[in-house]
Residue, then its C-alpha position, 0 to 999 in steps of 0.5 A: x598759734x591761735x593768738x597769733x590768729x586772732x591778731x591778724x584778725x584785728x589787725x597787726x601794725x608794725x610801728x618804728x619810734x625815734x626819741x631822744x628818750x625811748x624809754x618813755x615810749x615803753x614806759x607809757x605801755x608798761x603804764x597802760x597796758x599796751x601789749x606788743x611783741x618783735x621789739x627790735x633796737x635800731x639803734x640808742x633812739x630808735x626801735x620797732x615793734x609790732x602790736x594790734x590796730x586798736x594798742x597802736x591808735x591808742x599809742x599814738x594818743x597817749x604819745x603827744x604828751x612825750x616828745x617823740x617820732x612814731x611811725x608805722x612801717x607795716x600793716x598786716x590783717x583782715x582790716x586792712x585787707x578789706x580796706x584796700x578791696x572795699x572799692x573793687x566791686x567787682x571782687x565783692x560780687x564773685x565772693x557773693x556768687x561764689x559762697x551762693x553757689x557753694x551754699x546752693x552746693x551744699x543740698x547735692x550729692x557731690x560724694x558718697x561714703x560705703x561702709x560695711x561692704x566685704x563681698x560686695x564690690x563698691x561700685x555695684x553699689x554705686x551702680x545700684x544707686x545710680x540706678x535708683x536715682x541716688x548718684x553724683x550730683x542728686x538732690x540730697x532733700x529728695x533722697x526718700x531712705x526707706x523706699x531707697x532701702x527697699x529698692x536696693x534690697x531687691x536690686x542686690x539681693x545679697x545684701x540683708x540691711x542698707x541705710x543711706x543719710x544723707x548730710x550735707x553734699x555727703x551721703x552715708x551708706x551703711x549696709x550689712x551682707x546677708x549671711x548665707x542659712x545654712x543647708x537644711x539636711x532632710x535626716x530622714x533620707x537616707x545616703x552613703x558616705x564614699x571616698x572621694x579620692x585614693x588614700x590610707x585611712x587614718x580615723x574613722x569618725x561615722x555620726x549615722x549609720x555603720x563603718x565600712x572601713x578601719x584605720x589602716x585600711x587602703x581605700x579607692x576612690x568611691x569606695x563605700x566608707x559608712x553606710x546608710x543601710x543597717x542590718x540587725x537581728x532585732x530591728x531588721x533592716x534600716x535606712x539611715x544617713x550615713x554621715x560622718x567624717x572620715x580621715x586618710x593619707x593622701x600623696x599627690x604629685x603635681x607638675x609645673x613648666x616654667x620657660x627660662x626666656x622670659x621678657x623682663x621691662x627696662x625702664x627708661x628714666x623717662x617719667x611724666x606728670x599729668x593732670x586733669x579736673x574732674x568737675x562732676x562727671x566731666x573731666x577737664x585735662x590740664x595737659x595738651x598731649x595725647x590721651x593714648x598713651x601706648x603699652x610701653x609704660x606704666x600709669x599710676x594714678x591719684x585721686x585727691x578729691x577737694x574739700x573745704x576745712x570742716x570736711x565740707x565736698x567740692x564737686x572737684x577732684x585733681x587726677x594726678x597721672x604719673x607714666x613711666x616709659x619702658x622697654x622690654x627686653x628679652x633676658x634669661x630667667x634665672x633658675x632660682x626664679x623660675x623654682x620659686x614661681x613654680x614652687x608658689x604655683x604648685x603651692x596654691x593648687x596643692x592649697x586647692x586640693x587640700x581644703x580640710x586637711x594638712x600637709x605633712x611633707x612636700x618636696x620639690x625637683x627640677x629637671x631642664x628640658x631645653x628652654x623650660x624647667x620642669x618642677x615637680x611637687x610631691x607631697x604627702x598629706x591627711x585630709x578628710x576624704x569622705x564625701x556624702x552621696x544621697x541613696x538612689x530612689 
């Protein structure tokens, strides 16, 4: 493949030889090293081959001492490219203008790259950007990385490091999310652990203070678990924070209603294909319809944005529109698929509910009401139930 490049560089000639002795012709480039390739035989005096602008001239030279008829039947290559437009000047000047504009292209902003962002939304970063100055279209030399820094700091406070580098039409940012610090507990005042639901205890873990409670115990919801206040025959009484980690049973019973008539989409089999230009931030539709496309069909949309090879950005991106019409239809829902979408909602909310635990069982009814099935989850489960409370002043 490269070879096959750097001929078309200098230039491939495609050449037809008649003689009454051929042979002599491949002889003389056996005899000085002429290289040539695609040999076909047209007949016992004929053939072609294809071999590079300079092997052909050179041939043609070394040929006079022979008696023979050569021929060039194809030319192809970057020489004989620029020698049929070296006259048409007016080509000549928009190819300057054009590699001008794209050098004078290249010191803008023309796409922007985040890394490193989780929580953080991209396009809160753009916007914070765009804020500051730093967007489609800026100048990159006028960039300044540590003010922009310090700006984006304070504009997005939940951020704790940014670096933007700008190379090229391309700018790099690179940012790092602030870590939440962790709550600072005073030990010194004093507080109560309660039970923040109905359940069978399990464990008791107290880290301070003293158990109110045993496993096997039924307790309320806010009943005292472990308390802060400590009484002794040798200290009297303390204040203590009466933390710890408190482990129950715990059985829910949560209901969902789904309707069996549902409406469902029928697509049509009629698809269209639209496109616009995106040149900076003014977009170019390719199309002549109307922009309103209604509710009754889906839009997927693809952004393919222009590059050079090398990676080098355009300021230009296709948006391809693909729509699918459709029509909705009234349809029965089945059973089967109304259990499992309640069952997945009952799930999630169980999911809610049980943040530090398990789930030991769970089981799922149903029952039909007219047009609606009503599903009920009942499950049972071990989750700590303790929840701590500061002591009154």
């Amino acid at each position: 493949m490269l070879k096959h490049l750097v001929n078309l560089l200098k230039g491939e000639v495609t050449g037809r030889v008649e003689s009454g002795f051929p042979e002599r012709v491949l002889n003389l480039c056996a005899e000085y090293g002429v290289s040539f390739w695609n040999l076909n035989w047209e007949s016992p005096v004929a053939f072609t081959f294809t071999m590079t602008r300079q092997d052909w001239k050179r041939l043609r030279r070394l040929s006079k001492r022979i008696d023979c008829d050569m021929t060039a039947v194809g030319w192809k290559g970057t020489p004989f490219f620029l020698g049929r437009v070296r006259y048409r000047y007016g080509l000549w000047v928009t190819f300057a203008v054009c590699a001008l504009a794209l050098f004078c292209s290249s010191f803008f902003v023309w796409d922007i790259e985040i890394e490193g962002n989780e929580t953080i939304s991209r396009q809160e970063i753009l916007r914070a950007l765009e804020k500051y100055g730093v967007g489609f279209g800026t100048y990159g030399f006028s960039v300044d990385s540590s003010e922009l820094r310090n700006y984006m700091l304070l504009e997005i406070p939940s951020l704790s490091y940014i670096a933007v580098n700008v190379k090229g039409c391309r700018a790099y940012v690179q940012v790092r999310e602030r870590v939440p610090a962790p709550e600072i507990i005073d030990k010194k005042k004093p507080g109560n652990t309660i039970s923040k639901k109905d359940a069978l205890v399990t464990a008791v873990q107290p880290w301070d203070g003293e158990k109110q409670v045993l496993p096997g115990t039924t307790v309320k919801e806010g009943q005292l678990l472990i308390s802060g206040v400590v009484q002794n025959n040798y200290s009297g009484v303390r204040y203590l924070r009466g933390m710890g980690k408190i482990y129950g049973r715990t059985w829910y019973q949560l209901e969902c209603k789904v309707s069996l008539a549902a409406q469902r989409k029928v697509y049509t089999g009629e698809e269209k294909t639209r496109r616009a230009l995106l040149i900076g931030k003014k977009r170019v539709n390719l199309y002549f319809s109307s922009s309103i496309l209604g509710d009754t069909c889906d839009k997927i949309v693809n952004w393919d944005k222009w590059e050079l090879p090398g990676g080098v950005a355009l300021p230009v991106t296709m948006v391809t529109e693909r729509l699918r019409y459709y029509t909705v239809e009234e349809a029965p829902r089945r059973k089967e698929e109304a259990l499992a979408l309640a069952k997945e909602t009952l799930e999630e909310r169980l999911a809610g509910y049980v943040t530090e635990g398990e789930i030991i069982s769970q089981e799922i009814t149903s029952k039909k009401e007219g047009d609606i099935l009503v599903v009920t989850l009942s499950a049972e489960c071990e989750e700590q139930i303790g929840r701590f409370v500061d002591a009154p002043d």
